[in-house]
C-alpha positions as CSV (number, residue, x, y, z in Angstrom):
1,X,-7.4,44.4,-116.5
2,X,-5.5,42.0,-114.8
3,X,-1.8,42.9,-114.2
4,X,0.6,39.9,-114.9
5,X,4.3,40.4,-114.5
6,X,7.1,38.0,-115.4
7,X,10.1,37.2,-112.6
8,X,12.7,35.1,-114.1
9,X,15.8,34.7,-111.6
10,X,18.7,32.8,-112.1
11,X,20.3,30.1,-109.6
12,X,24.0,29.7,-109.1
13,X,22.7,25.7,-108.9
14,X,21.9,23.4,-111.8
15,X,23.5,20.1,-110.6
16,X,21.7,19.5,-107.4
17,X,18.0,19.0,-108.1
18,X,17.4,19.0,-103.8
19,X,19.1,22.6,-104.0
20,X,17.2,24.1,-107.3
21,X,13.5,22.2,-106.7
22,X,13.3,23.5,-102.9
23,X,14.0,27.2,-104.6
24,X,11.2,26.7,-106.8
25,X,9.0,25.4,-104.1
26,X,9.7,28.2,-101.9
27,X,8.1,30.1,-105.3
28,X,5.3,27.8,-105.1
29,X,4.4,28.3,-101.9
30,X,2.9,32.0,-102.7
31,X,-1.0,31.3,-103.7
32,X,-0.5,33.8,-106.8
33,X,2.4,33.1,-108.1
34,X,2.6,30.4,-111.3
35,X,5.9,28.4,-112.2
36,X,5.8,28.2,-115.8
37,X,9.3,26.7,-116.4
38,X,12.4,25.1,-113.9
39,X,15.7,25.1,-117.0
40,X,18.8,23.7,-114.5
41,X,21.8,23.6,-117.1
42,X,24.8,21.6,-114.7
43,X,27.5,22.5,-117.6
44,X,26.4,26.8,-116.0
45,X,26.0,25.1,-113.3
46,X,22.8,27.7,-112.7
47,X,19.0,27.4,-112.7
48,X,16.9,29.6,-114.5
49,X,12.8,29.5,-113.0
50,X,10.1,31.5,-115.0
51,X,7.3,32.7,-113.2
52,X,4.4,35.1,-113.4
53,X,1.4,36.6,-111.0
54,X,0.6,39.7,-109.8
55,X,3.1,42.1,-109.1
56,X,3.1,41.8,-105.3
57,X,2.9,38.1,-105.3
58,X,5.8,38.0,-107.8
59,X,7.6,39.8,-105.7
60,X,6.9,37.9,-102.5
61,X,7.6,34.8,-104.4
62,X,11.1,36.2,-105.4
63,X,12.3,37.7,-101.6
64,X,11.1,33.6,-100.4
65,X,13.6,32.4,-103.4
66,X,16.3,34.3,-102.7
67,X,16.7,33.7,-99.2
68,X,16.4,29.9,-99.7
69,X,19.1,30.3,-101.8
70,X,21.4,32.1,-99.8
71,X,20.6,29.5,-97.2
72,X,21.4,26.5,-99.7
73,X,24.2,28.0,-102.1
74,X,27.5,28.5,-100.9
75,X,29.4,30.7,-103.9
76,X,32.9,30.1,-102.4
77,X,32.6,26.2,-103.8
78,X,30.5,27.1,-106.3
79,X,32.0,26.7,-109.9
80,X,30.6,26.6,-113.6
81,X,31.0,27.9,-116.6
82,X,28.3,30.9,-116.0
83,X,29.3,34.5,-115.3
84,X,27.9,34.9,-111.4
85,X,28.2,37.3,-108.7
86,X,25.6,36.0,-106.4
87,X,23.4,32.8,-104.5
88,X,20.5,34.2,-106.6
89,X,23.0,36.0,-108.9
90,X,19.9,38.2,-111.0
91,X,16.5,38.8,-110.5
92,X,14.4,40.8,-113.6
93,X,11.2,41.8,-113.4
94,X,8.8,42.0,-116.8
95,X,6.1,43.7,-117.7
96,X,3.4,41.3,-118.8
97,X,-0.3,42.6,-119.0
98,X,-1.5,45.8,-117.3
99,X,1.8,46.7,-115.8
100,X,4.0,49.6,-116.9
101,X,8.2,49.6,-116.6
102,X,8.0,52.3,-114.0
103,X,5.9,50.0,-111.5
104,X,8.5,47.4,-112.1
105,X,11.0,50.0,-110.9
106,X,9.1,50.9,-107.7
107,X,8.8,46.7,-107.5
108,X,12.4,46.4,-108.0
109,X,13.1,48.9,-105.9
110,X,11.3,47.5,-103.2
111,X,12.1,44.0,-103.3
112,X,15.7,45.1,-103.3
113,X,15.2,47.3,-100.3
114,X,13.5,44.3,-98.2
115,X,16.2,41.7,-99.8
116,X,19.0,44.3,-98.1
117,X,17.6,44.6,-95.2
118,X,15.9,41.8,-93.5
119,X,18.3,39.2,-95.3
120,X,21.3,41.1,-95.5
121,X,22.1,40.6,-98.6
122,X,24.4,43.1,-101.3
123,X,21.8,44.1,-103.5
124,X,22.0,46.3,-106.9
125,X,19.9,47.8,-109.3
126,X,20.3,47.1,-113.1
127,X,18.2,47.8,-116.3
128,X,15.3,49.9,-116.0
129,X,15.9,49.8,-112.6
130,X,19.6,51.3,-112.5
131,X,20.2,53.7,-110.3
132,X,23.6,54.9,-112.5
133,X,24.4,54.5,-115.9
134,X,27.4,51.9,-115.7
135,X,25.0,49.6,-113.6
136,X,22.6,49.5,-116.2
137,X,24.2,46.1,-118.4
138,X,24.5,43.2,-116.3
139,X,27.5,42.3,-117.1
140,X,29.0,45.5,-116.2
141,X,28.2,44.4,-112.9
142,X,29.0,41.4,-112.6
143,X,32.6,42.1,-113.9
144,X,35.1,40.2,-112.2
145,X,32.7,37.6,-111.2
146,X,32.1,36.5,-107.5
147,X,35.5,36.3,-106.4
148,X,36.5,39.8,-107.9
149,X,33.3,41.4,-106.2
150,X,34.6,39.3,-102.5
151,X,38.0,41.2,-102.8
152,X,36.5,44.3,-103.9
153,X,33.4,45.2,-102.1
154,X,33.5,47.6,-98.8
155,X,36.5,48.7,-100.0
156,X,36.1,49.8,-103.8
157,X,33.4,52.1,-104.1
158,X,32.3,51.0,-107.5
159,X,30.8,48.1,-105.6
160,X,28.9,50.2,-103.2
161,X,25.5,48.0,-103.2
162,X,22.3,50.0,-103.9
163,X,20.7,47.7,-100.6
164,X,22.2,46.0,-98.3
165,X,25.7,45.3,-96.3
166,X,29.1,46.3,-98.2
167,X,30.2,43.3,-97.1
168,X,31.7,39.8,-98.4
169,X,29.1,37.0,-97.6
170,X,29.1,33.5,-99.0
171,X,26.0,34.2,-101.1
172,X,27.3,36.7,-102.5
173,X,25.4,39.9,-104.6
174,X,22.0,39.6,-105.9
175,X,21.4,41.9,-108.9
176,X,16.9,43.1,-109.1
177,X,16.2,45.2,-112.4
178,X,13.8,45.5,-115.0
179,X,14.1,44.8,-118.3
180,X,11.8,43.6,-122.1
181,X,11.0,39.8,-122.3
182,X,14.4,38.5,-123.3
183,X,15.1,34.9,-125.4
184,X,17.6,33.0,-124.0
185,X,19.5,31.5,-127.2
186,X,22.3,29.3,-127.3
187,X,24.0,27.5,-130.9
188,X,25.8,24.8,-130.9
189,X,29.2,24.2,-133.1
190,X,30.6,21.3,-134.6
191,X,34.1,22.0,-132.7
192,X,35.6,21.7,-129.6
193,X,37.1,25.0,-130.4
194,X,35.7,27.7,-127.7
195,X,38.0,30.7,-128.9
196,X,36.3,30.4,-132.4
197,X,32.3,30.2,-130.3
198,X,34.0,33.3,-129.1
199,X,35.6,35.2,-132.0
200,X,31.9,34.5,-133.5
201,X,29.9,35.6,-130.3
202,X,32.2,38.7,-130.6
203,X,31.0,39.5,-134.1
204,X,27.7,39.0,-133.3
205,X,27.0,41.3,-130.2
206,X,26.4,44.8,-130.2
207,X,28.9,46.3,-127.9
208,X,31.7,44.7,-130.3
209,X,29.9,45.8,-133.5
210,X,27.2,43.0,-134.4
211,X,23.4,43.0,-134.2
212,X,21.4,45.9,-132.0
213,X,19.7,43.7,-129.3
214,X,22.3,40.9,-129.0
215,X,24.2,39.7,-126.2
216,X,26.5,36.9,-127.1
217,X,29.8,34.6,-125.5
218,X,31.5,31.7,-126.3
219,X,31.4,28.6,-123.9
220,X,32.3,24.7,-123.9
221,X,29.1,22.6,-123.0
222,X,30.3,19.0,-123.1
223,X,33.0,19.0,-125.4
224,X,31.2,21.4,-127.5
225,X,31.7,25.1,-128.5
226,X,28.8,27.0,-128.0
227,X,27.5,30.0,-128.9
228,X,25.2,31.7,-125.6
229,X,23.5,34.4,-126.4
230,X,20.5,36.8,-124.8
231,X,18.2,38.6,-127.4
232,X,17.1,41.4,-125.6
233,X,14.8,42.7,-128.7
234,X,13.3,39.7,-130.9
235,X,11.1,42.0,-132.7
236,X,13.9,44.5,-134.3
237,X,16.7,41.4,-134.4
238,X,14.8,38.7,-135.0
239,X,15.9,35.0,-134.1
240,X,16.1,33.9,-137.8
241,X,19.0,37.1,-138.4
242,X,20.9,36.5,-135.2
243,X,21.1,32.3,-136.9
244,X,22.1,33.1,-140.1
245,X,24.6,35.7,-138.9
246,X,26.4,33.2,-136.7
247,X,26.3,30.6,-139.5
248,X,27.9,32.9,-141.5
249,X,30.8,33.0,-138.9
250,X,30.7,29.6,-138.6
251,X,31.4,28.9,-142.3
252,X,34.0,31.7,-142.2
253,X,35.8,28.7,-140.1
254,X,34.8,25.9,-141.6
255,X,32.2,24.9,-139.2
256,X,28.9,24.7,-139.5
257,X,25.8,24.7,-136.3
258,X,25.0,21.7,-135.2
259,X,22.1,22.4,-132.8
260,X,20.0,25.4,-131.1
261,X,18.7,25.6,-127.4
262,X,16.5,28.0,-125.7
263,X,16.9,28.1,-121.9
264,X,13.3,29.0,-120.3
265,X,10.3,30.5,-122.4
266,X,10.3,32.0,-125.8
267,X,6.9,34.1,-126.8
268,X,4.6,32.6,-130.0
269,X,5.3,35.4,-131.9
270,X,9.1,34.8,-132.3
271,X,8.6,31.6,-133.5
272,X,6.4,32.3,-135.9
273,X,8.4,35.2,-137.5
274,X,11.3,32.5,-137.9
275,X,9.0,30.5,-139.4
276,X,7.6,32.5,-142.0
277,X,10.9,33.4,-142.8
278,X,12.2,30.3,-143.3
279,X,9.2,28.9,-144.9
280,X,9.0,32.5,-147.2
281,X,5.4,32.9,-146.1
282,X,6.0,36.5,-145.9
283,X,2.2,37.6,-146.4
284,X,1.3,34.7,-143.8
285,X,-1.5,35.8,-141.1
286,X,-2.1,34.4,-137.3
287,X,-5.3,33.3,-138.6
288,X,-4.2,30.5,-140.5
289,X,-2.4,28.9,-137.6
290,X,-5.1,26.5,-136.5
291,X,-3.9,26.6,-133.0
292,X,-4.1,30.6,-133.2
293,X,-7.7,30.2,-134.9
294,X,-8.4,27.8,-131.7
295,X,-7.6,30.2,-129.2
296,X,-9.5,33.2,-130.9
297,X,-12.8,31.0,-130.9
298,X,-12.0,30.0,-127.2
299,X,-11.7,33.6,-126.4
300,X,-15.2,34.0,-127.2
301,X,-16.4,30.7,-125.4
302,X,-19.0,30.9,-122.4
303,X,-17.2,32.7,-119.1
304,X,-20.4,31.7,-117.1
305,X,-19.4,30.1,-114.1
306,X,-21.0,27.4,-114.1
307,X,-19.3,24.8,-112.4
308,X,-20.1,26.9,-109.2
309,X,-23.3,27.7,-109.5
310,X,-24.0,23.9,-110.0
311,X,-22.2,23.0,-106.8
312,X,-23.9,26.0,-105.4
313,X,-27.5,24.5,-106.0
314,X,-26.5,21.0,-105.2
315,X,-28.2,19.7,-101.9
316,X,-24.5,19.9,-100.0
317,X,-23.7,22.1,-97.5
318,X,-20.8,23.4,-98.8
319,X,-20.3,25.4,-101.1
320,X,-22.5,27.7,-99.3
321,X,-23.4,31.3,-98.5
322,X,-20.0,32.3,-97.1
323,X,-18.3,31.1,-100.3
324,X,-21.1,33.2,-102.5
325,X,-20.5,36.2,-100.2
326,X,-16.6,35.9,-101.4
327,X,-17.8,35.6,-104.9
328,X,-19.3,38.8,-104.2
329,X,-16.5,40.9,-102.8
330,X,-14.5,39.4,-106.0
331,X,-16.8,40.5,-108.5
332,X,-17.1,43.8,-106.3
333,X,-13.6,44.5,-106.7
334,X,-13.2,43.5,-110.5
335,X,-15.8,46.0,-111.6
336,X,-13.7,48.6,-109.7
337,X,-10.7,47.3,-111.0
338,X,-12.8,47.1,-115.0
339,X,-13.5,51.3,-114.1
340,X,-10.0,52.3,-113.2
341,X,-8.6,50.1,-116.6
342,X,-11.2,52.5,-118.3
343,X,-10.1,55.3,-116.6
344,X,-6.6,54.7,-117.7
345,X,-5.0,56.4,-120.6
346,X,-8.1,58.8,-121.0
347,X,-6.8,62.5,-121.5
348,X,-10.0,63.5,-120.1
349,X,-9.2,61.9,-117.0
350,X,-5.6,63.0,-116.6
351,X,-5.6,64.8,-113.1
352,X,-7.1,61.1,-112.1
353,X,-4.7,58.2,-113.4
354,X,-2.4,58.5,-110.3
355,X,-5.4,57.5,-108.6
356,X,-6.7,55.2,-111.1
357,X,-3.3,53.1,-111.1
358,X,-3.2,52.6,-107.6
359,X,-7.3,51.9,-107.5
360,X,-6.6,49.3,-110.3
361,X,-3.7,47.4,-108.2
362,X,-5.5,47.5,-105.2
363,X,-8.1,45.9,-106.6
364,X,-6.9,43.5,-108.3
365,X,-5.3,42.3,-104.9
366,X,-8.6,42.4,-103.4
367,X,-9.9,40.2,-106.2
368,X,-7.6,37.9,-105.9
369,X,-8.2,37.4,-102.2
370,X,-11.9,37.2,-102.0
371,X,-11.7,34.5,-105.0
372,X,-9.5,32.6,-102.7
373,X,-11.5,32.7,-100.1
374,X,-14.5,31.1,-101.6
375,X,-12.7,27.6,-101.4
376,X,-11.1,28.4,-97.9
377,X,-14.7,29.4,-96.6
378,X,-16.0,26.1,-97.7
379,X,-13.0,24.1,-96.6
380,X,-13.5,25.8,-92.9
381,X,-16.9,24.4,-92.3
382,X,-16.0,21.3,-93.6
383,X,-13.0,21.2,-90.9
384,X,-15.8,22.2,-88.2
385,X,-18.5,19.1,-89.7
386,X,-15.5,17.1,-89.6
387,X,-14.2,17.7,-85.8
388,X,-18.1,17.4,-84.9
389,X,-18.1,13.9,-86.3
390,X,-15.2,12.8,-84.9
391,X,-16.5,11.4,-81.6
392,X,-14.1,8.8,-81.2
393,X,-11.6,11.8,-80.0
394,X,-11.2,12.1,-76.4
395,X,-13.6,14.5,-74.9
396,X,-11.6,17.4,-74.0
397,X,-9.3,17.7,-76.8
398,X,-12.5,17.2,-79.3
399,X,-13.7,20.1,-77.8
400,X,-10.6,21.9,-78.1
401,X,-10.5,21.3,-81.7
402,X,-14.4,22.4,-82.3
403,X,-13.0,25.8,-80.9
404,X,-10.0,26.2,-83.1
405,X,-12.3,24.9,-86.2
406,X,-15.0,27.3,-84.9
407,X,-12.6,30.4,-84.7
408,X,-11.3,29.3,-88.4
409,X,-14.7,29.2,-89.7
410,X,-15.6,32.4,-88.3
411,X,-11.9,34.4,-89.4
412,X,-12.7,33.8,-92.7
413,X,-16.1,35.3,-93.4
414,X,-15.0,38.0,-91.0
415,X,-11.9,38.5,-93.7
416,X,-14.6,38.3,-96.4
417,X,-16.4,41.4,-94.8
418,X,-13.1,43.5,-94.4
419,X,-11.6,43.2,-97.8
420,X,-15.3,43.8,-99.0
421,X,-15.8,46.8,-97.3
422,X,-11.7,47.9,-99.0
423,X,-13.4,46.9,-102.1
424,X,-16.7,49.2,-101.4
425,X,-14.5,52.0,-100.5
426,X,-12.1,51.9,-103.8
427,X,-15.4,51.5,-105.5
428,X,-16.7,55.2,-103.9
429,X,-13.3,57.0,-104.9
430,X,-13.6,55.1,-108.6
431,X,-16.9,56.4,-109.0
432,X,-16.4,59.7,-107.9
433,X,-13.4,60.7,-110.3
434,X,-13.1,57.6,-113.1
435,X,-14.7,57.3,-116.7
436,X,-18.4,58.6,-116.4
437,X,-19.3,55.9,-118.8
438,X,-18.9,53.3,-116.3
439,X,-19.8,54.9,-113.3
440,X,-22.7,52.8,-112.8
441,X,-20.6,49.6,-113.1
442,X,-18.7,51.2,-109.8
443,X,-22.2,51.8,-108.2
444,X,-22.8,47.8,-108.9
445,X,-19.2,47.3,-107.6
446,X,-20.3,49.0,-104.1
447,X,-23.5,47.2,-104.2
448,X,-21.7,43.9,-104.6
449,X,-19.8,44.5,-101.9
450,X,-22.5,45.7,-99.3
451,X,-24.1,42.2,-100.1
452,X,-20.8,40.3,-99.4
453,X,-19.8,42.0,-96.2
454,X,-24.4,41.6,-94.9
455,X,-23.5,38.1,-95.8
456,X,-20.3,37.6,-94.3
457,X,-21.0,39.5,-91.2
458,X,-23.9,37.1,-90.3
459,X,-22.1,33.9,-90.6
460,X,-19.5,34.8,-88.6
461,X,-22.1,36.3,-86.0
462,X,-23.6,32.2,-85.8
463,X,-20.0,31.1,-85.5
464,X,-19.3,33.4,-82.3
465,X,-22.3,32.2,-80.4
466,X,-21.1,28.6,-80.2
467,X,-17.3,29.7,-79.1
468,X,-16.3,29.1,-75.8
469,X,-13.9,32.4,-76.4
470,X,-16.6,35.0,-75.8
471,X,-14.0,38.0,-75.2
472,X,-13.0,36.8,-79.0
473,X,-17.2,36.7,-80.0
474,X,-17.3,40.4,-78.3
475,X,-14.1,41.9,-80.4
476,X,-16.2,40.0,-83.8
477,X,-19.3,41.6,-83.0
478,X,-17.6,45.2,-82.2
479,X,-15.7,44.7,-85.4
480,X,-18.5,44.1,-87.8
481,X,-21.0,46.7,-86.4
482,X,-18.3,49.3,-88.2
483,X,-17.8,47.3,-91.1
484,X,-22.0,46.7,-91.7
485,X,-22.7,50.5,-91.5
486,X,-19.4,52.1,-93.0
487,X,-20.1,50.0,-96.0
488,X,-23.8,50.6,-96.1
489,X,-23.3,53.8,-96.0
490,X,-20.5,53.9,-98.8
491,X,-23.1,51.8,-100.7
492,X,-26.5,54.6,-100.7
493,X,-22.7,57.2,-101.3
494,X,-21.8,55.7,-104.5
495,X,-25.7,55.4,-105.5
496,X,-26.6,58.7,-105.4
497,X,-22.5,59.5,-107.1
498,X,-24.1,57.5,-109.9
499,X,-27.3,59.3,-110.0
500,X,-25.4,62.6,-110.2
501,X,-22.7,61.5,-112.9
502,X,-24.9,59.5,-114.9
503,X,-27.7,61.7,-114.9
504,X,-30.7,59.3,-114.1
């Protein structure tokens, strides 16, 4: 299974698009991670960016944003109407697909630990993640704001920082934790009156005796009192109670709401509880949502890859044999990954999920390398066709640039063959102590992967014997004589593994 987790860190920025769009391009610029929303509110004056990926291209994507904003966001100007401590003032981790709370900890935890260290930034734990009770709210911790924190920390030590300096920078505190998907909720009020939005965000949150779940506090947004509120549990306080509850306030004064806002992404299911509510289609089922119906019949559409295997047989020279030998390293390490999903959660396998957990993330890595790699092999002979062609270059740098192209075109079957032979190995271990009933899947795994890294090895073997660089040739040729046998031999292990387990 593929393990998806949610980042969703919040800006001190939402009036400068220049300041909040180069964030989220420093997000886009890991492969893996996916930008599914950019929410700048200039009233907050703070930028909230949804992403998701895999856990360690989440969390890459998150240690690139929050030093591009420290570099961009100076907090000692900075004003709005947001609660902030920091540049990057939170930074939550979610649990998506595949992913348990206590790897987000260990995430947190280490994203936090690189964030104190290398950028020197205050860093402290909250949520899951906390590392003591009073820092597991937020808003605990971000009491006083910024400029109580500046006058505060290295001398108070409530403020010592889990990571990083005790010290006052510009960019203040970034807080990392863990916590459930959370809707971002705000109501609007036909007043101008803020200390009512507040006397009714006060009756609706928990910690002042309203609804389990609910974080709430009045604001003015353009002339108008608003009601901001974080549902941290829309399944046991539903959207549709925490609305009617604050009209009911409302009314109490003589107002009524006006509008609603979410800030980022809401899941289906919330929406569709509201609605049935609303609607009193209490015995309603997915099913009858035709987009829902849509989706399920999708689900079961072709997964052939076609597409591929069409430009594969088409009388081109690229896509070619190094891009099939990445195809199969990734399918290599996603029948790994398939055995330790299935090895997962089985009490006969207990003394194995350790194991299994880390096969199954180290996998899925792999995967997700080797299927990048079958475009980047293609694209690297194309760069080499393309220098060869180019004879109106001058002589010697054309032949400088057939060497670089040459080298490029070689690297990447040569990284083909190593993350295949990680993927053969993680396939032997699998085999030997995962779910019997798919040990030969693993034994197809490691034969997968003997192909890719055969297949790899030999193009980059006819890239080395045009390079100039034959000290470089001689390190590629050492290189994949141990990868070729190790992985061989790995291969005939797993085989006769699968014999002994599966009893044919």
């Amino acid at each position: 299974m593929q393990q998806l987790v949610e980042c969703v860190p919040n800006f001190s920025n939402g009036r400068d698009p220049d300041i909040y769009n180069t964030i989220a391009d420093a997000i886009r610029s890991v492969r893996g991670a996916r930008i599914l929303d950019v929410s700048p509110d200039p009233d907050h004056n703070r930028t909230v960016i949804t992403y998701v990926g895999a856990p360690g291209d989440v969390a890459e994507a998150a240690f690139r944003a929050i030093a591009k904003a420290a570099e961009l966001i100076d907090l000692d100007t900075h004003q709005g109407e947001h609660p902030r401590l920091g540049a990057t003032d939170v930074c939550p981790f979610i649990p998506i697909k595949g992913v348990t709370i206590a790897e987000c900890v260990t995430l947190a935890n280490q994203l936090a630990q690189r964030v104190g260290e290398e950028l020197g930034i205050c860093v402290y734990l909250y949520g899951d993640a906390a590392t003591r009770p009073e820092r597991e709210k937020l808003s605990d911790i971000r009491k006083g704001e910024y400029e109580k924190w500046k006058g505060e920390i290295g001398h108070n030590p409530a403020r010592e920082p889990d990571y990083g300096p005790a010290k006052a920078q510009k960019w203040g505190a970034t807080v990392i934790g863990v916590r459930p998907f959370l809707i971002a909720y705000n109501l609007y009020l036909n007043s101008d009156r803020v200390e009512i939005a507040e006397r009714i965000a006060r009756a609706v949150r928990f910690t002042s005796g309203g609804l389990r779940f609910v974080q709430a506090k009045g604001f003015l947004v353009e002339g108008q009192a608003q009601v901001s509120m974080n549902l941290t549990n829309y399944e046991k306080t539903p959207v549709f109670r925490v609305q009617e509850l604050v009209k009911q306030e409302a009314a109490h004064y003589g107002l009524t709401v006006t509008k609603a806002e979410l800030v980022g992404l809401v899941p289906q299911k919330a929406l569709m509880e509201t609605a049935k509510y609303y609607l009193q289609l209490d015995d309603m089922r997915d099913g009858q949502v035709l987009e829902y119906r849509l989706l399920e019949e999708a689900s079961k559409a072709d997964t052939t890859p076609h597409d591929f295997i069409e430009a594969l047989a088409a009388n081109t020279p690229t896509p070619g044999g190094g891009s099939a030998a990445a195809l199969a390293g990734a399918l290599a390490a996603a029948l790994t990954q398939m055995v330790a999903g299935l090895t997962l959660g089985k009490k006969k396998y207990a003394d194995a999920q350790a194991q299994a957990e880390s096969i199954l993330s180290w996998a899925d890595s792999l995967r997700e390398q080797l299927t990048s790699a079958i475009a980047e092999d293609a694209a690297a002979f194309d760069e080499v066709m393309a220098v060869y062609r180019a004879k109106e270059m001058p002589e010697e740098a054309r032949a400088v640039a057939i060497e670089e192209a040459t080298i490029g075109a070689g690297e990447v079957p040569l990284r083909v063959a190593r993350l295949s032979h990680d993927a053969a190995r993680l396939a032997q271990t699998i085999a030997q102590i995962g779910n019997v009933n798919a040990v030969t899947d693993a034994a197809a795994g490691a034969l997968l992967a003997n192909t890719a890294v055969q297949i790899a090895a030999m193009n980059v073997r006819i890239n080395a014997v045009n390079l100039k660089n034959q000290d470089l040739a001689a390190q590629w040729q050492t290189e994949l004589e141990t990868l070729t046998v190790e992985t061989a031999a790995i291969a005939a292990a797993v085989m006769t593994t699968a014999q002994e387990r599966g009893g044919f």
